[in-house]
C-alpha positions in Angstrom: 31.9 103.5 -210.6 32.5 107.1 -211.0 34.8 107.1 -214.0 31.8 105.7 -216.2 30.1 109.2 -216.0 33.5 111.1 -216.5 33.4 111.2 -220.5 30.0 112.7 -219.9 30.7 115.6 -218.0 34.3 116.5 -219.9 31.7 116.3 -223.2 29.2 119.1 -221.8 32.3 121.2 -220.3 33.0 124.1 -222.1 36.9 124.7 -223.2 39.3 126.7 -221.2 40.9 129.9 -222.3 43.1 132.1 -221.2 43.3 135.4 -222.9 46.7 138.1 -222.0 48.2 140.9 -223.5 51.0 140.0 -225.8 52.9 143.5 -225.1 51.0 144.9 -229.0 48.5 147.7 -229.3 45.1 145.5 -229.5 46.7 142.0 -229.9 45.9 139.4 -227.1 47.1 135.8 -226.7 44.6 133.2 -226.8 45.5 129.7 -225.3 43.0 126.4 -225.5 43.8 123.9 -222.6 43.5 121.1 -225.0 46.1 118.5 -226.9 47.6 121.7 -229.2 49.4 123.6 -226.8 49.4 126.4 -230.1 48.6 130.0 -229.2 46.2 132.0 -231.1 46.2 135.4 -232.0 43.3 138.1 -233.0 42.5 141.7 -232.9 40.2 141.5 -230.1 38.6 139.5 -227.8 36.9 136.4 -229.7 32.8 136.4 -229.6 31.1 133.2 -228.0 30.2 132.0 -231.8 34.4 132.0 -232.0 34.5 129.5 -228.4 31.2 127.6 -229.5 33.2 126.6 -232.9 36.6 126.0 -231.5 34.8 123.5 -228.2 32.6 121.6 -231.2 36.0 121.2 -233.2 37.5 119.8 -230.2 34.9 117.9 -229.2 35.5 115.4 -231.8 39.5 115.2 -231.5 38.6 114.1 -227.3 36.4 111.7 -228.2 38.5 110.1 -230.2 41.3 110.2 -227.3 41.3 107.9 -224.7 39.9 109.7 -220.9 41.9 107.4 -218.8 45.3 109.5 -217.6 48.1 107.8 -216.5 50.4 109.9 -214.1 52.6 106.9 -213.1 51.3 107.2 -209.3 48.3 104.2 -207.9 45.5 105.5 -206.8 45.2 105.2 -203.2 42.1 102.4 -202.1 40.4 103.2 -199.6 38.8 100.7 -197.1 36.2 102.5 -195.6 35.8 106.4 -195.1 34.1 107.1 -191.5 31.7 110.4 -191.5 31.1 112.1 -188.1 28.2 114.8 -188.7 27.6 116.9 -185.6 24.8 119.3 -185.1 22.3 121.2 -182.8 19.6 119.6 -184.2 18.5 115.2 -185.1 15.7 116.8 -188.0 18.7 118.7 -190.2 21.1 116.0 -189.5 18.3 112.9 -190.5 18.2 114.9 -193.8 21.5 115.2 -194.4 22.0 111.4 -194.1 19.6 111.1 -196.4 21.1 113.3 -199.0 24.8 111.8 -198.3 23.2 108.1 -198.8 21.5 109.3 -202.4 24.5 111.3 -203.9 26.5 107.5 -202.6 23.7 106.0 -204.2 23.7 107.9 -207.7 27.6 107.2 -207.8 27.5 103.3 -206.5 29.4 103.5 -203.8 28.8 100.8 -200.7 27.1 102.3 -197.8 28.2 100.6 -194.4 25.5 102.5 -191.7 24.0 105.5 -191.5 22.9 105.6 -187.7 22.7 108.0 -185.4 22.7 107.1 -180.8 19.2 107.5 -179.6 20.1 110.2 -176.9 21.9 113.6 -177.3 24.9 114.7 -175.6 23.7 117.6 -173.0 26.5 120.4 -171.8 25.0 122.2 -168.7 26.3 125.6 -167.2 25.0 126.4 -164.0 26.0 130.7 -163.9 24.8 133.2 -161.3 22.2 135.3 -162.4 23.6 138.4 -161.0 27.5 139.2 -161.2 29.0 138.7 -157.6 25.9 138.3 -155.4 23.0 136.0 -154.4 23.9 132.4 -154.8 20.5 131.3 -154.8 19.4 132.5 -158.1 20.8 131.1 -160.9 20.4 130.0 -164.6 21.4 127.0 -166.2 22.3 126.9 -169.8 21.9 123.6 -172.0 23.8 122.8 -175.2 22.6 120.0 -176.7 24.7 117.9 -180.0 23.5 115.4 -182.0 25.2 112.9 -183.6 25.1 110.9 -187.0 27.8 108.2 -188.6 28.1 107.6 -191.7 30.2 104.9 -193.3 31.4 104.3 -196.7 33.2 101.7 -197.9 35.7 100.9 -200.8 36.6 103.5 -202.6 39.3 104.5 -204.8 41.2 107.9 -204.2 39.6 109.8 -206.7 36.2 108.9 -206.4 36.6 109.9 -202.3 38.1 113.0 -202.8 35.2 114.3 -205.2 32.5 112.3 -203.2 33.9 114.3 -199.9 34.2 117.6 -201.6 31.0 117.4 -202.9 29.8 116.0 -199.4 31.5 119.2 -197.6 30.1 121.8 -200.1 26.2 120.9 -199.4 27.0 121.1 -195.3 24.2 122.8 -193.5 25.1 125.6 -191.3 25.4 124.9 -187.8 27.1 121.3 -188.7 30.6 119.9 -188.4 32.0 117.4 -190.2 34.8 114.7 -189.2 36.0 112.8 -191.5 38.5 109.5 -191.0 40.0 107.7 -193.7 40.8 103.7 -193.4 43.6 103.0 -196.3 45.0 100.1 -197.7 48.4 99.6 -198.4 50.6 96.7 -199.0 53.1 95.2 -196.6 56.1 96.4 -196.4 58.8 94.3 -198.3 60.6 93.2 -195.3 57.2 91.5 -193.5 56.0 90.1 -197.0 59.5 88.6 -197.1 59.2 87.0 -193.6 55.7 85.9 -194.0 56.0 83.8 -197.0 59.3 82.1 -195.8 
């Protein structure tokens, strides 16, 4: 799914660098976050010809390397991911399905529903108008909230986390997002060892 496009963005991303003082008059540290953990030293602070040459060198060495990264951990599988969008208004929150289902669409993930209830929740206050007296007059004051669900289904750890992020970082303002998780996990040792006797 996702992991297809990694090796494209890591090609287009521009090396890291971390430049400090090494404690000489005009002398800094230079660092590349890359396979040769080697520091680098010059007389000043290296032009963008100097960063362009050093990404394009390595460049070739990480294509060469294999992207997958094994930190000894599973990834965690997710079952389905429930998305509760809430908002003052069904137009902004239509839209935003819309977007959530194409960015799920451009990354093939399984979309489970994208629905929203046909009527809105309404909140009435009923205040005086004045600040002790005459009970007749009064104002009432509506809130109204809009609903929309969004389901996802089967995804891997990884994928979810950047899917969400990038998810919670295009939120409209004025909308709230909750956001439930359905994992899968394996029985524990003592039921597996129960069931199969």
């Amino acid at each position: 799914m996702f992991l297809s496009k990694v090796s494209f963005l890591l090609r287009n991303a521009v090396t890291g660098v971390v430049q400090r003082e090494s404690g000489y008059a005009s002398v800094l540290a230079r660092k590349l976050f890359l396979q040769n953990d080697a520091l680098e030293f010059s007389t000043s602070v290296p032009c963008r010809s100097d960063i362009v040459s050093t990404r394009q060198q390595t460049d070739s060495t990480s294509e060469s390397s294999s992207l997958t990264t094994n930190t000894g951990t599973p990834d965690k599988l997710y079952k389905k991911i429930e998305v509760e969008v809430r908002g003052n208004e069904s137009a902004v929150l239509k839209s935003y399905g819309q977007f959530a289902v194409m960015a799920a669409n451009h990354l093939e993930i399984t979309i489970g529903r994208n629905t929203a209830p046909r009527k809105a929740i309404h909140e009435r206050y009923t205040v005086l108008k004045s600040a002790h007296v005459h009970k007749k007059h009064r104002v009432q004051y509506e809130m109204r909230t809009y609903y929309r669900y969004l389901d996802f289904l089967q995804l891997t750890g990884s994928t979810a986390d950047t899917f969400l992020e990038y998810l919670q970082r295009n939120l409209p303002e004025g909308v709230a997002m909750k956001v439930t998780k359905i994992e899968l996990e394996k029985l524990p040792e003592s039921i597996a060892a129960t069931s199969n006797a």
